[in-house]
Residue, then its C-alpha position, 0 to 999 in steps of 0.5 A: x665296807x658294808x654292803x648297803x654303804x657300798x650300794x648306796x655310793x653306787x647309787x650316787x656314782x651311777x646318778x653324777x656319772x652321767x650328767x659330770x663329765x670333769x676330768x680327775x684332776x682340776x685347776x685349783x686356781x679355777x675351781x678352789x680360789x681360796x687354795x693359795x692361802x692355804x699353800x701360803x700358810x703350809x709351814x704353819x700348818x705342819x707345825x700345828x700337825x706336827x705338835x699333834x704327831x707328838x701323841x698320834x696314838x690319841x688321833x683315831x684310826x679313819x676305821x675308828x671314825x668310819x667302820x665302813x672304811x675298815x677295807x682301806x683303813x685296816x687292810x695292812x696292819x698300818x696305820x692311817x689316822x685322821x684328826x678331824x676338824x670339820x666334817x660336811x659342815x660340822x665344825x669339831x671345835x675340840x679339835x679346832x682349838x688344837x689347830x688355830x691357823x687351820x682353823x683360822x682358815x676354815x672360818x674364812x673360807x666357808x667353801x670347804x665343808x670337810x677338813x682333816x689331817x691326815x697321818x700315814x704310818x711307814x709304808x702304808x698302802x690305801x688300796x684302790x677305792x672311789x669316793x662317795x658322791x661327786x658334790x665335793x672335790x678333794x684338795x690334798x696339801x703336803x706338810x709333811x712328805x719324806x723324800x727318796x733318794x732321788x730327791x722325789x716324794x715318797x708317796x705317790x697318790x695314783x689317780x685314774x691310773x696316773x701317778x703323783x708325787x706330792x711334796x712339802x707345800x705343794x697341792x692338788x685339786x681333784x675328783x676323788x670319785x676316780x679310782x685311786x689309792x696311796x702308797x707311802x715308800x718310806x720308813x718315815x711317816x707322812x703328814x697332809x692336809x684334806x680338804x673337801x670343797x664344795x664343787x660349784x657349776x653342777x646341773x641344777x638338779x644335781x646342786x639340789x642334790x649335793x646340797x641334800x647330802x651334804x646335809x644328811x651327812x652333816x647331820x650323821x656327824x652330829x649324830x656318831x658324835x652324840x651316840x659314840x661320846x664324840x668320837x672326834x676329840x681324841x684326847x678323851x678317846x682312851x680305848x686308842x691310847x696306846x701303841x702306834x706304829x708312828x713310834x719315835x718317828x722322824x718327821x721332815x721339817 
């Protein structure tokens, strides 16, 4: 990551750190409401997913969208892509035409500022990171998560030092500012659902603020999107045709 990246998500760590004192891992029934429609509606939502997954190559790399990511993206030579349908704010409504039950939810559930799909190619590693700023917690939806055979997810999400196991229609709200990364066990490729949900009850300096960034970052998308021909509709991005390591995958349905 670029050095004034990594400053700058410092910054912010040091500033929230000191007046959040959440715990990593929250009740989604608390503090997301609108959780349960989207665990409703997961089947739903694999489909969509996976009818994308039938052309992945097409679907941006996370460092493609985010050079600063290159450390957590290209670190392996495996991919991790992101098909992303609304971003701080920003609905990508090219994307959004390909997904209509998700994107049916994000209209009625105004809380959640960011949404992606996310894939992760066989045995994928996500080394151990931290994410930017604390105005925002992460809810994590499987679709679509190999088994092993134990009968357990095959991908286990390491927060905090704690391991989680995430399958098929089950979900987790958390804190994604604690240390943590993904490891993906299996030769089959993993499919789940992001979502960042504006965290409510902060000290009211510290809403202004989130408010601020969450903004500035909105306005950045609109940006990256003008200057790099909208680089969230990936059936135009022909510099990522070709190769994928997702292959003639065998997704779990």
């Amino acid at each position: 990551m670029s050095r004034l990246y990594e400053r700058l998500t410092g910054a912010l760590h040091a500033i929230y750190d000191r007046r959040v004192f959440d715990p990593p891992i929250l009740d989604a029934r608390l503090r997301f409401a609108d959780q349960s429609r989207f665990v409703a509606a997961w089947a739903e939502l694999r489909d969509e997913a996976l009818k994308l997954a039938e052309d992945l190559s097409r679907i941006p790399r996370f460092h493609e969208l985010m050079a600063e990511q290159a450390d957590i993206s290209a670190n392996d030579q495996r991919d991790w892509r992101m098909f992303v349908l609304k971003a701080y704010g920003v609905d990508i409504k090219s994307n959004q035409a390909r997904c209509p039950c998700l994107a049916a939810l994000l209209q009625e559930c105004p809380e959640v500022i960011s949404a992606t799909l996310s894939f992760l190619a066989p045995y994928k590693h996500i080394p151990e990171h931290r994410g930017p700023f604390r105005g925002v917690l992460r809810f994590y939806l499987g679709l679509s998560v190999p088994c092993d055979k134990r009968g357990r997810p095959d991908t286990e999400l390491l927060i905090d030092g704690s391991s989680f196991r995430i399958g098929d229609g089950e979900c987790l709200l958390w804190d994604d500012t604690y240390p943590h990364e993904v490891r993906h066990h299996s030769a089959r490729p993993r499919v789940a659902l992001l979502l960042d949900v504006r965290r409510r009850s902060l000290p009211p300096g510290l809403t202004l603020l989130s408010g601020a960034l969450i903004r500035l970052a909105g306005w950045s998308v609109r940006w990256r999107r003008l200057a790099r021909h909208d680089p969230f509709a990936p059936v135009q991005a022909t510099s990522r045709r070709g190769n994928t390591q997702f292959g003639r995958a065998k997704w779990q349905v």
